[in-house]
N, C-alpha and C positions, 0 to 999 in steps of 0.2 A: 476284732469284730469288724467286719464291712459296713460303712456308711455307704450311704450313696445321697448325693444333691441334685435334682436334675433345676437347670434355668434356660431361659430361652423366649418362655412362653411371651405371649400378649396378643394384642386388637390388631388384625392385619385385614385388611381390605378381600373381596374375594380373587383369585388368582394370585395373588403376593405370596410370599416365600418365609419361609422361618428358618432357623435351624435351634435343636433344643442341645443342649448336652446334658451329659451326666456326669457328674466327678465323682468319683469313688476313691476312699479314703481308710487308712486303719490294715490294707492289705492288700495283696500283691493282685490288679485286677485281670491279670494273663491267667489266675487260678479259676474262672468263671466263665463262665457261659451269661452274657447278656441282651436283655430280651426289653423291649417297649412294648408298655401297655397303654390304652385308653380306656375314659368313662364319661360319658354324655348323662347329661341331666335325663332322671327316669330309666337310663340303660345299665346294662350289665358291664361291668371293665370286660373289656375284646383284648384278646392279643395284636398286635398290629405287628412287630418284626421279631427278629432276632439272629443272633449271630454268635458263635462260637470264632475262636482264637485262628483256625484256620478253614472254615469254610465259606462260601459266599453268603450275603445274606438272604432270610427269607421273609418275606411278604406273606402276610398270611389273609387279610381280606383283597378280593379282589380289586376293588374302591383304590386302593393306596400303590398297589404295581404301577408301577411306572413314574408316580410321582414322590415317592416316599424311599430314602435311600438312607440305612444305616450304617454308621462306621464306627469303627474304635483304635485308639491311641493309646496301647497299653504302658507306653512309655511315660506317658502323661499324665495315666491315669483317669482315662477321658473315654468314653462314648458318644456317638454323635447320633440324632436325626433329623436330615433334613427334608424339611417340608415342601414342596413347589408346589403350584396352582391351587392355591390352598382351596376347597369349598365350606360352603355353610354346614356342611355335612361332618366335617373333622372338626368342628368345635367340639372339644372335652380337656377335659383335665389330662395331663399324659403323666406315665410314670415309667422309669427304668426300674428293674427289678434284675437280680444276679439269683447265681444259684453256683455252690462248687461240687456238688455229691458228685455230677457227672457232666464236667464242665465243657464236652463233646457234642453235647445230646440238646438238639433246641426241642421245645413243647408251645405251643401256645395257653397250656393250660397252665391260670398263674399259679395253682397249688402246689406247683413246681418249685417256688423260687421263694425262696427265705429270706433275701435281702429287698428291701425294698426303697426309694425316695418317697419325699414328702409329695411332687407332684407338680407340675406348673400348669397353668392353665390357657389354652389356646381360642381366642377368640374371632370369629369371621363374622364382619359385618360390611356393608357396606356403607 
């Protein structure tokens, strides 16, 4: 069964930088399609990227292109996303979520993905 851990998070100033990761655990994570989600107090979780084994990744709110860049290290067993110029805006809880039925295939819709982390939380204050 796939775990996943996502850490990274905390209080970063406005414009500062994060990066979150994910570890995934219990299963080979080259078998998965993996995807970052967000959830802001009172919102809905958003999809914000995702990336399969061989294609680039995609950004799916406009808000995060160009400053929001996801990677993976399946050697490691690792995910990344890094955060630049962070705003007040990207405060939320963030999650990695996998999926293998069709580990090809990105979705922003998370009823996609069966595996999921607990969650770390990203805070922008000044």
């Amino acid at each position: 069964q796939l775990q996943l851990v996502e850490s990274g998070g905390g209080l970063v100033q406005p414009g500062g930088s994060l990066r979150l990761s994910c570890a995934a655990s219990g299963d080979t994570l080259d078998r998965y399609v993996i995807a970052w989600f967000r959830q802001a107090p009172g919102k809905e979780r958003e999809g914000v990227s995702c990336k399969t084994n061989s294609d680039p990744m995609i950004a799916y709110p406009d808000s995060v292109k160009g400053r929001f860049t996801m990677s993976r290290d399946n050697a490691n067993q690792m995910a990344y996303l890094q955060i630049d110029n962070l705003q007040p805006e990207d405060a939320a809880v963030y999650y990695c979520a996998a999926d293998g039925a069709l580990p090809d295939r990105c979705t922003p819709h998370e009823r996609w993905f069966v595996f999921w982390g607990q969650g770390t939380q990203v805070t922008v204050s000044s």
